[in-house]
C-alpha positions as CSV (number, residue, x, y, z in Angstrom):
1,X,-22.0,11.2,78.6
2,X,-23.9,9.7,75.8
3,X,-25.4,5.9,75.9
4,X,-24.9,5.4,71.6
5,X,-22.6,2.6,70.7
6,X,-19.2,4.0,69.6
7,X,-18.3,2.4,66.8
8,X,-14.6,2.3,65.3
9,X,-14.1,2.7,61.8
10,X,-11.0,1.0,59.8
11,X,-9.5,-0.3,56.4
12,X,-6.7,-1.0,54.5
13,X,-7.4,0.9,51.5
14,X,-6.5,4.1,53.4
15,X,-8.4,7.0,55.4
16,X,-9.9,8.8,52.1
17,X,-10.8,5.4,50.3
18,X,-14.6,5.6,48.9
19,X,-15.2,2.8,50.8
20,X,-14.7,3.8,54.2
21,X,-16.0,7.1,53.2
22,X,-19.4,5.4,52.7
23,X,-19.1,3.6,55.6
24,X,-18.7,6.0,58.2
25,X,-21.9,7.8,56.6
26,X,-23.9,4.3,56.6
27,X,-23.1,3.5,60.1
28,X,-23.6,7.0,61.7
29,X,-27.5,6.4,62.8
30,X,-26.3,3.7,65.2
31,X,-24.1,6.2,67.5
32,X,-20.7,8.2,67.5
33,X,-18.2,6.7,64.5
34,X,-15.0,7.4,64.9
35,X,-12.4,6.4,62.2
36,X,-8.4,5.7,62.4
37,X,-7.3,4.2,59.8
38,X,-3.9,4.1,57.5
39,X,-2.6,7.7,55.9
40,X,-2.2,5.5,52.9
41,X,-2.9,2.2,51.0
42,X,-2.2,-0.9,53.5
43,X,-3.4,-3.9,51.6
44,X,-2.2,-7.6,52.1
45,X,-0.3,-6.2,55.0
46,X,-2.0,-8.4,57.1
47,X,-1.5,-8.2,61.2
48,X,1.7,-6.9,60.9
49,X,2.4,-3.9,63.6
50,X,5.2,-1.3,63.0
51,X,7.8,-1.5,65.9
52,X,11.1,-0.3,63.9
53,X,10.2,3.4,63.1
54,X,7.5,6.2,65.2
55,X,4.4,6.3,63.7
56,X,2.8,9.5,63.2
57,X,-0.8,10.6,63.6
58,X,-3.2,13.4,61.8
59,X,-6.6,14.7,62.4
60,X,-8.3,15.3,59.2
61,X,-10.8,16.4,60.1
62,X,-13.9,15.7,63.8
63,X,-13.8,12.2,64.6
64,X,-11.6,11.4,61.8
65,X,-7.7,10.1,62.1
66,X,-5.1,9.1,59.7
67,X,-2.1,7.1,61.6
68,X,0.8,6.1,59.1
69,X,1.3,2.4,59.6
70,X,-0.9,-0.3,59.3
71,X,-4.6,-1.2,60.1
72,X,-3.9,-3.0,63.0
73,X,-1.4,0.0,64.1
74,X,-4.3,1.7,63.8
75,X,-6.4,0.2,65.7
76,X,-3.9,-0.2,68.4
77,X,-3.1,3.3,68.5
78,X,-6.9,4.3,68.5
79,X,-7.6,1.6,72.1
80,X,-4.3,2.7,73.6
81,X,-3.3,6.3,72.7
82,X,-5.5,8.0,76.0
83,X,-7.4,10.9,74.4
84,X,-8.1,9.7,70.3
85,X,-11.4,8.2,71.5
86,X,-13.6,9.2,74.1
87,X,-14.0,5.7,75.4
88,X,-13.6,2.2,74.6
89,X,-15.5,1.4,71.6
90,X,-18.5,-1.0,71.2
91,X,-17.6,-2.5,67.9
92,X,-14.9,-1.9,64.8
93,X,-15.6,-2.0,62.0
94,X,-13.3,-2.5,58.9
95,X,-13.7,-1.3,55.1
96,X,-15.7,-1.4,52.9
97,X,-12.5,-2.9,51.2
98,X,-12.4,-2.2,47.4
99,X,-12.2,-6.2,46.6
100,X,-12.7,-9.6,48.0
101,X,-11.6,-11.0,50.9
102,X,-12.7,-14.7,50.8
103,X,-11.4,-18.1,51.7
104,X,-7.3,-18.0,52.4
105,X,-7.8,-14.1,51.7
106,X,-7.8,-13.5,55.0
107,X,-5.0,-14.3,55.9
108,X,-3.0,-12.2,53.8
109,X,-5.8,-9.0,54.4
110,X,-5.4,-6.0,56.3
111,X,-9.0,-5.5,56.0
112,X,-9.5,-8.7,58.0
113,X,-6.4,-7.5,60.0
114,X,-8.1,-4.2,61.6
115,X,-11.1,-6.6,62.5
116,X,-9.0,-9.1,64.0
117,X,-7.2,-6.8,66.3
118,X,-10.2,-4.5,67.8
119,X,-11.7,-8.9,68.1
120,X,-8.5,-9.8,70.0
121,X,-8.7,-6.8,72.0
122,X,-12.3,-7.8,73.2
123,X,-14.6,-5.8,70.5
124,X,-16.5,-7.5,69.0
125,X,-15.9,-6.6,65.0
126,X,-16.5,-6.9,61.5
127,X,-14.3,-7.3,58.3
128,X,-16.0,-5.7,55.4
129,X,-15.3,-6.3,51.7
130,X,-16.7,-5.8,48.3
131,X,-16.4,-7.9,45.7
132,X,-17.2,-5.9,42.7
133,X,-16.6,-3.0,41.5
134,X,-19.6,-1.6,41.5
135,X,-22.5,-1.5,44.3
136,X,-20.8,0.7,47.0
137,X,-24.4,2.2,47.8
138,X,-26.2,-1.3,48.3
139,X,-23.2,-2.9,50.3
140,X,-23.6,0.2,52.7
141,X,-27.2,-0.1,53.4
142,X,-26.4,-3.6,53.7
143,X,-23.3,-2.5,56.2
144,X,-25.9,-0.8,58.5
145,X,-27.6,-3.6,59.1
146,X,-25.3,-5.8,59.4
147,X,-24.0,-4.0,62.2
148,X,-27.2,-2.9,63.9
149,X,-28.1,-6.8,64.4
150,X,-24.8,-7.2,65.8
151,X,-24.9,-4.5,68.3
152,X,-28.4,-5.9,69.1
153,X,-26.9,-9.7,69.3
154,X,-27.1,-11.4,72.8
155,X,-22.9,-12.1,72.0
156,X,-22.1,-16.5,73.0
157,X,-20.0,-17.4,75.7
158,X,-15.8,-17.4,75.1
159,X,-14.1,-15.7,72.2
160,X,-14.9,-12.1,71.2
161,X,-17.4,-12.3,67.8
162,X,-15.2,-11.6,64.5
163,X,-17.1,-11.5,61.3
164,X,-15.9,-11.5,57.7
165,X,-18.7,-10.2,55.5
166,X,-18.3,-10.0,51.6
167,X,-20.9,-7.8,49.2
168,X,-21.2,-9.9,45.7
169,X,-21.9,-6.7,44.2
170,X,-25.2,-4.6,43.1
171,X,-28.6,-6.1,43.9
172,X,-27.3,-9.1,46.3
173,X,-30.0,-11.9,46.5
174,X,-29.9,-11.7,50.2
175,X,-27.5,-12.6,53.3
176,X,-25.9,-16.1,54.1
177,X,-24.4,-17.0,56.8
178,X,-21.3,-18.8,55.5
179,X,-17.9,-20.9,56.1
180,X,-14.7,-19.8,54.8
181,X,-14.2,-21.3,51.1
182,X,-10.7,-21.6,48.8
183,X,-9.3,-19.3,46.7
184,X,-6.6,-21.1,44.2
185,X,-4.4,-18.3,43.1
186,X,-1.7,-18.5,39.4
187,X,1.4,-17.9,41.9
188,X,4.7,-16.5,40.2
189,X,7.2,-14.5,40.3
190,X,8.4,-11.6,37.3
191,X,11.7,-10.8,37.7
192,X,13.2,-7.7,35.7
193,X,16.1,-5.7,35.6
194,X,16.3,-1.7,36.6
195,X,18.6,0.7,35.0
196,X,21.9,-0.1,36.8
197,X,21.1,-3.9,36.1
198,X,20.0,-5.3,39.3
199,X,17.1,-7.8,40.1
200,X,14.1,-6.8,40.9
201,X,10.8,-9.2,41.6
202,X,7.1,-8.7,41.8
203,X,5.5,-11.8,43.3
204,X,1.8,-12.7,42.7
205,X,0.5,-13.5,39.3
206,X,-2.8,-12.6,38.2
207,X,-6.4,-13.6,39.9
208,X,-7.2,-16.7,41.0
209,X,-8.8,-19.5,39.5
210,X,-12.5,-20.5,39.5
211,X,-13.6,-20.8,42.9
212,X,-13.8,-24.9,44.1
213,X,-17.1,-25.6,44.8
214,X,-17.7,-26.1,48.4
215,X,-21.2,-26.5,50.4
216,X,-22.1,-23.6,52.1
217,X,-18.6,-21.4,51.3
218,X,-18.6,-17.8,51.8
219,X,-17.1,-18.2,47.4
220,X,-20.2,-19.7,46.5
221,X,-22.2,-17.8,48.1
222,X,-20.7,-14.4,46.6
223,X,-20.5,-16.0,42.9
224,X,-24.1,-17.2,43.4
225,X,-25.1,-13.0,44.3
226,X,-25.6,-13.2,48.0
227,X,-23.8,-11.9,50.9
228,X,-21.7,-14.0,52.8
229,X,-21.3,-13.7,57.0
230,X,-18.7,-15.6,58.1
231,X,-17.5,-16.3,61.8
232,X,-13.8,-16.6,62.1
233,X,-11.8,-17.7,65.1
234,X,-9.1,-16.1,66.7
235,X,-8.0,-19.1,69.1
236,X,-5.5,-20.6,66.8
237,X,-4.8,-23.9,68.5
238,X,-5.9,-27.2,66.4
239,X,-6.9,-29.6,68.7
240,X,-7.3,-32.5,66.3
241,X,-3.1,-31.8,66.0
242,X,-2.5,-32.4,69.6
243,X,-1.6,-36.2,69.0
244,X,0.7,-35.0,66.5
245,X,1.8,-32.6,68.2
246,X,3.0,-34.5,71.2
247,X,4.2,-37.5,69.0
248,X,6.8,-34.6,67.5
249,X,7.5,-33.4,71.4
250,X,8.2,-36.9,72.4
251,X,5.8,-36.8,74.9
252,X,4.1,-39.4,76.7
253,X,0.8,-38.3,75.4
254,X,0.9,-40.1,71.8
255,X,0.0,-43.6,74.1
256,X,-3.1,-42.0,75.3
């Protein structure tokens, strides 16, 4: 049985995406990689899991899976289906996503998604994205890193470590660690007609707006040419609400 790190690989963008393609190659000097990620493009389909239809699985090719459903089906299906991995895995690792994920991004992200799920699951893991559309090769080298000094991290007491890194691009200046920013997108809706005359919608309009500026925001740091490393949370209680919260309840506790 070997000591190296296992390290599971993940997107959005789907199994055969450059991006993941790259990053199963960057990461491979830190241990066994193993990849299971969707048969086909997932994005925005956030944390959603698929519990209406079977899902079915492939082997591409050693080490390599392609589950259709989600990325956080995938990652599911790669902890809990008995004999895809050969043990439990040290860290996931999701992307490199073919655009950003930054500020209210992930939320909507199945990048983030993957991440999120091997994190609430007790992995520690890593949401990877890239901003441009060019610099694959240096976010990569960057990737390696990135997850070396993880693995090598002496992890803080309480909730598993979930990081949300975003590549500005070719040549970044460097590597901030950073808070999550805002993303202001032109919301709307076309609606059109198909042949036999019924509606149809797309929703979502085009990018979003210059990014707000906000001290030390993972949007600032990107349009400025670094890397941002952000730490998100998945405890999803806001203490600050609990007044309010028991106010709304009728409880007792809005006199303390």
């Amino acid at each position: 049985m070997t000591n190296a790190p296992l390290i599971l690989v993940s997107n959005d963008d789907g199994v055969n995406a450059p991006g993941i393609c790259v990053l199963r190659e960057a990461l491979a000097p830190l241990g066994e990689v193993w990849c299971v990620a969707p048969e086909t493009e997932q994005s925005a389909n956030s944390h959603s899991l698929t519990l209406s239809r079977p899902l079915r699985h492939r082997t591409l090719s050693e080490r390599v899976h392609a589950i259709n459903g989600t990325p956080a089906d995938c990652i599911y299906v790669a902890l809990y289906h008995g004999s895809l991995l050969p043990r439990r895995p040290d860290l996931v690792v999701s992307g490199i996503n073919h655009g950003p994920n930054l500020g209210s991004d992930i939320h909507y992200s199945g990048t983030v998604a993957a991440a999120r799920e091997g994190a609430l699951r007790g992995i520690p893991a890593i949401a990877m994205s890239l901003c441009a559309s060019e610099g694959l090769e240096d976010a990569a080298g960057l990737a390696l890193s990135i997850a070396r000094r993880l693995l090598e991290a002496k992890l803080p007491e309480g909730p598993t470590p979930l990081l949300n890194v975003n590549f500005p691009g070719p040549g970044p200046k460097g590597i901030r660690a950073t808070r999550l920013g805002r993303r202001t997108y032109q919301d709307s809706i076309t609606v059109r007609r198909d042949p036999r005359d019924r509606e149809y919608l797309w929703i979502g309009g085009p990018g979003p707006d210059p990014h707000a500026h906000i001290e030390g925001a993972d949007t600032n740091a990107v349009d400025e040419g670094w890397v941002s490393v952000t730490p998100l949370s998945i405890e999803a209680t806001r203490a600050d609400h609990f007044g309010l919260a028991a106010w709304v309840a009728g409880s007792e506790e809005e006199e303390r």
